[in-house]
N, C-alpha and C positions, 0 to 999 in steps of 0.2 A: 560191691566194691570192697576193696581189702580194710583190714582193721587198722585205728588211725595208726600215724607214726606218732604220736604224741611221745615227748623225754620228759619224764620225772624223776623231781631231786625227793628223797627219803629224809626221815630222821633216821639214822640207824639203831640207834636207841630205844625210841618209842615206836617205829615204824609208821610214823605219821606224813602224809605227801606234805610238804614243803613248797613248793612250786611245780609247776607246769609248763614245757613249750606247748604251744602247738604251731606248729607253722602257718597254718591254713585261716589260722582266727589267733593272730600275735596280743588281741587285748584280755585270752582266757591266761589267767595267771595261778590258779590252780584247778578249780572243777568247772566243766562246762557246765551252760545255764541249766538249770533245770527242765527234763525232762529232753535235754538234748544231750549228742555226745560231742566229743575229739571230730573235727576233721577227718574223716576216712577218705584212705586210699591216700596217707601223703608218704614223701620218701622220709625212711626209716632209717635207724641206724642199727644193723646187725651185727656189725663187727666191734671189735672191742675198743672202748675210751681212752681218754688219758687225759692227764690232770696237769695244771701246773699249778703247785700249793702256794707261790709268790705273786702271781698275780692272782690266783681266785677263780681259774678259768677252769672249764672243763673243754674236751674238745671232742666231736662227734664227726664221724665219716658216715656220712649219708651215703642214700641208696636210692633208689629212682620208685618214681609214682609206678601204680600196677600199669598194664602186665608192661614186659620187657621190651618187647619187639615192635610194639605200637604205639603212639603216644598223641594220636589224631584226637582223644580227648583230655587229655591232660591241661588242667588250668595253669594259669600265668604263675603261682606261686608255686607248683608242681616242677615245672622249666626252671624256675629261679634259683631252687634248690637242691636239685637233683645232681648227685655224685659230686657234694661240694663236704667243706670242712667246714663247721660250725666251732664257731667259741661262745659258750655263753657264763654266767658270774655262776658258780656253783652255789653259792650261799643265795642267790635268788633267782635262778635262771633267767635275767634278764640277757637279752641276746646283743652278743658284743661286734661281731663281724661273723663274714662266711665268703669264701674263696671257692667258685665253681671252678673242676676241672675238666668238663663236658657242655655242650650247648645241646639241648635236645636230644637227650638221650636213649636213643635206641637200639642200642646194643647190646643191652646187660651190661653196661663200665660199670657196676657201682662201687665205689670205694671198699675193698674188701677188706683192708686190715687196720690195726687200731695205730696212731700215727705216733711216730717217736721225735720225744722232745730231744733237746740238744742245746749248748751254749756253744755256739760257733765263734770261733776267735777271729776280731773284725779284723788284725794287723796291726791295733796302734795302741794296744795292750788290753783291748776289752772284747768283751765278748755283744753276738748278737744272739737274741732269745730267737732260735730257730724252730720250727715244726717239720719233719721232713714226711710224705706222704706219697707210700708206695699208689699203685694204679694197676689193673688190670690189663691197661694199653702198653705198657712199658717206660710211660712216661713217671718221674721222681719230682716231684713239687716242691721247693723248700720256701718256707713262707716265714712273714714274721710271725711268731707267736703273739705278740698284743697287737699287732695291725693286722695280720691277714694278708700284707700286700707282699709280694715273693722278694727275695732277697737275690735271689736266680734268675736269671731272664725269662719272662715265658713272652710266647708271641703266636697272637690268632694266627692260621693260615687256611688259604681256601682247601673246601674238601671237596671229593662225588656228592653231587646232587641226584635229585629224584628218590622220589620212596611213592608206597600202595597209596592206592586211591585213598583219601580221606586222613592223609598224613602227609608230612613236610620234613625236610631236613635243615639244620640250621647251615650258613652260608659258611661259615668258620667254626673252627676248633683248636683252644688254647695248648699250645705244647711247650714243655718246659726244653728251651734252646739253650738255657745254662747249665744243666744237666745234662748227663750219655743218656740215650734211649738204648733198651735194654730188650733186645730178643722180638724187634718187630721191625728188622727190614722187610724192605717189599718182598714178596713172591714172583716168582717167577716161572716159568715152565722146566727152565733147564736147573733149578733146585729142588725140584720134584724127584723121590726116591722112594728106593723098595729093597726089601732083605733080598732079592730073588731079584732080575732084568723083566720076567712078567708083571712082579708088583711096581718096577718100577714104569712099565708102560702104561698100565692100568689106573696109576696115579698122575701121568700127564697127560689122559684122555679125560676124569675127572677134573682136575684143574683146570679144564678148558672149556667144558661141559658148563660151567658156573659164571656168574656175572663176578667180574673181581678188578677193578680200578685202586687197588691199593686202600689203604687207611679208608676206614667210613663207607666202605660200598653199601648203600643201603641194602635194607631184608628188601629180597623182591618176592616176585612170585617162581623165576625161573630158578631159583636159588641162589645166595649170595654167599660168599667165601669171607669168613669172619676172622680176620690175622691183628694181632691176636686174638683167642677164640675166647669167649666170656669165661671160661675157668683161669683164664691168665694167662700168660703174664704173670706177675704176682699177684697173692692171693693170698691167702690168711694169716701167712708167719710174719706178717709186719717186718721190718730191721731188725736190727741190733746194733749199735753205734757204740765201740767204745772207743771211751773219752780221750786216753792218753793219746792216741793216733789218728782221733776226729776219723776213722775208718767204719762207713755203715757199709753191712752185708748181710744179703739178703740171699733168697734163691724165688726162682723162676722157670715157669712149664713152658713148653714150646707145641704145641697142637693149635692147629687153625679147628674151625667149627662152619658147618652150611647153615645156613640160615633160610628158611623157603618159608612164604607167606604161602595160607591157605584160608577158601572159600569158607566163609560160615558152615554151611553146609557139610564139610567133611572135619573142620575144627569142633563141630557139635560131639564127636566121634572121642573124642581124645579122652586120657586118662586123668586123672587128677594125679596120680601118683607121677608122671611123666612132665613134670612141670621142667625138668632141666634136663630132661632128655626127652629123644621120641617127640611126640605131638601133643601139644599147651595148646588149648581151647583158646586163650585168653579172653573170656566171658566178657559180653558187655559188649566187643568192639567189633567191627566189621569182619576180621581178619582173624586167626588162630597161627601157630606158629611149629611149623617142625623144624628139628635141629639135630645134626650130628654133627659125630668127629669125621676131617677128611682124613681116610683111613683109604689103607692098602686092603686088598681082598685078604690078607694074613694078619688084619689086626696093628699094622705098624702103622702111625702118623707118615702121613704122604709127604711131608717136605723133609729135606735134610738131618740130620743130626747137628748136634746135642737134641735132645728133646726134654731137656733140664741142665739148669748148670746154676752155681754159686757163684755169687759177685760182690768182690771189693770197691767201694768206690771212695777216693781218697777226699774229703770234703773241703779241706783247703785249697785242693786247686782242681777242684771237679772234672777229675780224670777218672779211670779205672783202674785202679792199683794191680788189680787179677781178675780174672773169671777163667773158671775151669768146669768141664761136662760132671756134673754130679749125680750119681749111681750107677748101676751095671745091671745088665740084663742078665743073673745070675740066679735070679727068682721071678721072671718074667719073659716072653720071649711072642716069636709070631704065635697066632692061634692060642694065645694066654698058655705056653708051655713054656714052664721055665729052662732055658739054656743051659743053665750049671755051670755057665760062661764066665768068668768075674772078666767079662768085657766094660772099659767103660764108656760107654755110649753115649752118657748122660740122660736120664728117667725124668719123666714128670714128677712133682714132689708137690708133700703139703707138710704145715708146719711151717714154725721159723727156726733162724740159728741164734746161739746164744753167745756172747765173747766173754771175754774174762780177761780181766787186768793182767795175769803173765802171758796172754797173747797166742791164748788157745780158741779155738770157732767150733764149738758142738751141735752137731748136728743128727736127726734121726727119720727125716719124714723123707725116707726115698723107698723106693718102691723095692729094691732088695732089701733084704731086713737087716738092716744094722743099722748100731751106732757108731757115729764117726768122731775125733777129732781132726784139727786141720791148723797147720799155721798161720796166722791171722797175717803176718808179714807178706806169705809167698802162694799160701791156699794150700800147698803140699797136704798130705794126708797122713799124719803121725800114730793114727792109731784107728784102729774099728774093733766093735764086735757083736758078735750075731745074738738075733732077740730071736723070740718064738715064733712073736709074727709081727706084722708091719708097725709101722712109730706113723702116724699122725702128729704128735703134740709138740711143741716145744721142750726141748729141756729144760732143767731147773736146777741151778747150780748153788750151793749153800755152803756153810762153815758152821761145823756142828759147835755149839755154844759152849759144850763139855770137853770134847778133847781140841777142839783147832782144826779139824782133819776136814778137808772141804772133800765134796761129794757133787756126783752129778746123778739127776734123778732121772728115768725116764716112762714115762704111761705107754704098753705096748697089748692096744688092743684091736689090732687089726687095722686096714686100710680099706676103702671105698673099692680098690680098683681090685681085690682081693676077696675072697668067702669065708678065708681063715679068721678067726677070730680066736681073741683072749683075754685076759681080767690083769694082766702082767705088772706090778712097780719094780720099778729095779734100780738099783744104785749101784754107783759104779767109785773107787779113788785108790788113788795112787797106793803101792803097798807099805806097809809102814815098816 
């Protein structure tokens, strides 16, 4: 079983533990009893925190009990808490609320990015203490920050049922209706696409080939078509919200994923390294798990274009201000050869985007290498420029303390989907 999820609060001074969660045992308050550990194997929080220093709270985006794709033994407080938002009192980790965005989670949802606060203007001159919390399904959750309870509509609805022997599917799954869903309409056969009329044949015989009833088709054994595919949706770059426009914008991948249950017996086979791709043993359970992207025989995602795009979404009247296809296959193309095309197609991307009070949206995680700015009004694209090699990170936007002069920073050390690599900081401002 995997190492516990336990959250511990520090001194940062003395580096002394202070408090303790554990999920699994809520009366351990700092060290387990003696001679025992943490609850193992609970959902964890890998994605990044956030604070709000007026109430005291910290906030955690959990992650699901091991492995991913099976959850036939997963305990009751496993299920309870899996790809939910936790608040607990940072000064004693006692646990305040937690808002589930997932009912039995088997699909890799787990909360992937760290949640952004907000003072959302109620209308009648005050504000409401918001949390807003991206998802890997495309679903936006905006909750109270000291209740937990949404501020936005959400509403159970029924899903596909049936999963592998020795597992179950929950009957419903909560989706945020007061919120736009973001980059997970259904599939279809006739949205199926290819650079080439081969690839696009060869991806509507694939598409067909698969168990796929929309949202939640459980992992089978025939293979199940996972829309959105567990790299997202969104995934690590969190939002960005700023304030003067109540305007959050984010970006978002567009790649389905198979999902196929497999035999002990050939799961015994698998790598360790292959844990999110290829074949996951997933140790302990009946079942092991392979996984791909549904891809074109060239390398291309088999559903439509954008395959990335940026989005505005206006928080007062929970519209979409813009969204436009973000990157170009200019450093990327079929068969991983770059086009030299500054087509923009719209790319998969990691990273988030960063705003800035005069109403600029920087941004750097797309898969041609540059950095961009964009108008946060309209999304237009005011400026790029080419890095060595890919941006993963976030931007970092500052005002230098000595002369005034603000700057934007960027870490460009290569991408996942890439071999190039580098050690790159670079800053970029206006010329003076």
């Amino acid at each position: 079983m995997s190492p516990p999820g336990v959250i511990r609060g520090f001194d940062a001074e003395t580096g002394e533990l202070i408090w303790a969660w554990d999920l699994g045992r809520p009366e351990t308050k700092r060290f387990p009893p003696e001679g025992e550990s943490y609850t193992r194997g609970t959902p964890n929080a890998w994605a990044g925190l956030a604070v709000d220093q007026d109430l005291g709270y910290v906030y955690l985006p959990l992650g699901n009990a091991t492995p991913d794709f099976f959850g036939g033994h997963r305990r009751p407080f496993d299920d309870e808490f899996n790809a939910s938002v936790v608040a607990l009192d940072y000064h004693t980790g006692e646990y305040k609320w937690h808002f589930r965005t997932m009912n039995h989670d088997i699909w890799d949802y787990d909360l992937p990015s760290q949640p952004a606060l907000y003072d959302l203007p109620d209308g009648k001159g005050g504000v409401q203490k918001a949390l807003v919390q991206l998802t890997k399904r495309g679903q936006i959750f905006v909750l109270d920050r000291e209740t937990g309870r949404p501020i936005f509509d959400v509403e159970e609805k029924a899903v596909p049922q049936g999963a592998v022997e020795g597992d179950w599917t929950a009957a419903t799954q909560p989706y945020s209706t007061g919120m736009p869903t973001i980059g997970a309409e259904r599939l279809t056969e006739a949205k199926m696409w290819g650079a080439t009329p081969f690839d696009a044949l060869m991806c509507r015989i694939e598409f067909l080939s698969y168990d796929y009833e929309g949202d939640f088709t459980p992992p089978s054994e025939k293979g199940a078509i996972m829309w959105p595919g567990f790299a997202g949706g969104m995934n690590w770059g969190s939002a960005s919200i700023q304030e003067e426009t109540g305007y959050l914008v984010f970006t978002e991948s567009r790649a389905a994923h198979v999902i196929k249950m497999v035999g002990r017996e050939e799961a015994d086979k698998a790598d360790a390294k292959d844990s999110h791709a290829g074949l996951s043993s997933q140790f302990g359970t009946p079942w092991g798990a392979a996984k791909w992207y549904l891809m074109s025989p060239l390398g291309v995602p088999c559903q439509e274009p954008p395959f990335g795009t940026m989005t505005a979404i206006d928080l007062k009247t929970q519209q979409v201000a813009w969204q436009m296809p973000l990157g170009t296959v200019e450093h990327m193309g079929p068969l991983n050869i770059p086009t030299r095309l500054p087509i923009p197609i719209g790319m998969p991307g990691t990273g988030g985007a960063v705003t800035t009070q005069s109403g600029l949206v920087f941004y750097g995680g797309t898969m041609d290498k540059y950095i961009r700015a964009f108008d946060l009004k309209t999304g237009q694209e005011v400026w790029k420029h080419e890095v060595p090699v890919g941006i993963q990170a976030t931007p970092s936007v500052y005002v230098s303390p000595k002369t005034g002069r603000e700057y934007v920073v960027v870490t460009a050390g290569g991408t996942r989907t890439s071999q190039e690599r580098g050690d790159y900081v670079m800053a970029f401002a206006l010329p003076q």
